[in-house]
C-alpha positions in Angstrom: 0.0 0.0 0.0 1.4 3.1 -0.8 1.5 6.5 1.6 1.7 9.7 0.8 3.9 12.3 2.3 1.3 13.6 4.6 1.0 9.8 6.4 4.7 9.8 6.6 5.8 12.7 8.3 3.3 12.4 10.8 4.8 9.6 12.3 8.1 10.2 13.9 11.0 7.9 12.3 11.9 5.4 14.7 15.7 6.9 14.1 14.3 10.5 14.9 16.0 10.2 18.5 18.9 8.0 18.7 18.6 5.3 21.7 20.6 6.2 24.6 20.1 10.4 24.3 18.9 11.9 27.4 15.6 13.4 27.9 15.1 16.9 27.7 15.1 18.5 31.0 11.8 18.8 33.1 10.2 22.1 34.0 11.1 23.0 37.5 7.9 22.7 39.6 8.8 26.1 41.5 8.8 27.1 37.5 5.4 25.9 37.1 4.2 27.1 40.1 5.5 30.5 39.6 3.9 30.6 35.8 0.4 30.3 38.1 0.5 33.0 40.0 2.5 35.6 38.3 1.4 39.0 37.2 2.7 40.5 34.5 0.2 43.4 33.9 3.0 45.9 34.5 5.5 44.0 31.8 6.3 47.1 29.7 6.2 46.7 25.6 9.5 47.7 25.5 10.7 45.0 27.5 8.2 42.5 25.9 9.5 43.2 22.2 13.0 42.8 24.2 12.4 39.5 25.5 10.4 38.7 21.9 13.5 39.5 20.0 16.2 37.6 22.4 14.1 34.3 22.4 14.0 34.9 18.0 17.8 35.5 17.9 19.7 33.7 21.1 20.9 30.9 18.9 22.4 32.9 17.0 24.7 34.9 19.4 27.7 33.5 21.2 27.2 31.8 24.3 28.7 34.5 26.8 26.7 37.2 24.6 23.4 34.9 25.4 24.1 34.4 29.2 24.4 38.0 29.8 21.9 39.3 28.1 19.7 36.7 28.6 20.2 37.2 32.7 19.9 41.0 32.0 16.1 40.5 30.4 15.7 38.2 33.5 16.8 40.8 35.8 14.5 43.4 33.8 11.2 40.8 34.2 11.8 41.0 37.6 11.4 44.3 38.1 8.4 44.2 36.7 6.2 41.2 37.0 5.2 39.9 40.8 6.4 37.8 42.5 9.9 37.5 40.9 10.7 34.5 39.1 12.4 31.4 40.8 15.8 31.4 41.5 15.9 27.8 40.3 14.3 28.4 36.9 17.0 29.1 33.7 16.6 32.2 31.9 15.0 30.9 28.9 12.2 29.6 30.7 11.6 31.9 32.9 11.2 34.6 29.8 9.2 31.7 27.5 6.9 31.5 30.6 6.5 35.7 31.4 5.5 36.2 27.5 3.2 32.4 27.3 1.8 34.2 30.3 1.0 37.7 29.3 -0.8 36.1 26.1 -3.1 34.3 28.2 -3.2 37.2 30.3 -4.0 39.3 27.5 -6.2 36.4 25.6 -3.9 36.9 22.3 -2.5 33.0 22.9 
């Protein structure tokens, strides 16, 4: 029987992730918890098109480039959303969550 290109690519290929790779790391709980209760009505445009534009492009920037900036948006977030984010929670999360939030906040996502 033959398939068509639709039927194949959506099944994942057994070889899509080679056996013995680790599983991506799970979402902090004091991550999740935080995402819950955050506010993030004062979260500027500014800083949102920031944030938007750092999560587009970090791949592309060298790693120490990425840390810092990325810890500076962090550090920015903070300042305005409440509570503050986790302490546990990595920088690309944390500003993944504040804008998934805002969008439900918002009812845009």
């Amino acid at each position: 029987m033959r398939r068509h290109w639709w039927q194949r690519s959506a099944q994942p290929s057994p070889d899509a992730v080679p056996a013995g790779q680790p599983a991506p790391e799970a979402v902090p709980p004091s991550l999740l918890a935080w995402a819950q209760v955050v506010d993030v009505s004062r979260l500027s445009d500014k800083t949102v098109q920031k944030v938007e534009r750092h999560l587009r492009d970090y791949r592309h920037m060298i790693p120490a480039q990425r840390r810092e900036f990325g810890f500076f948006l962090v550090a920015a977030v903070a300042d305005q959303v409440s509570p503050p984010p986790p302490a546990d929670a990595q920088p690309l999360d944390v500003l993944a969550t504040v804008l998934a939030v805002r969008r439900r906040q918002l009812g845009i996502g």
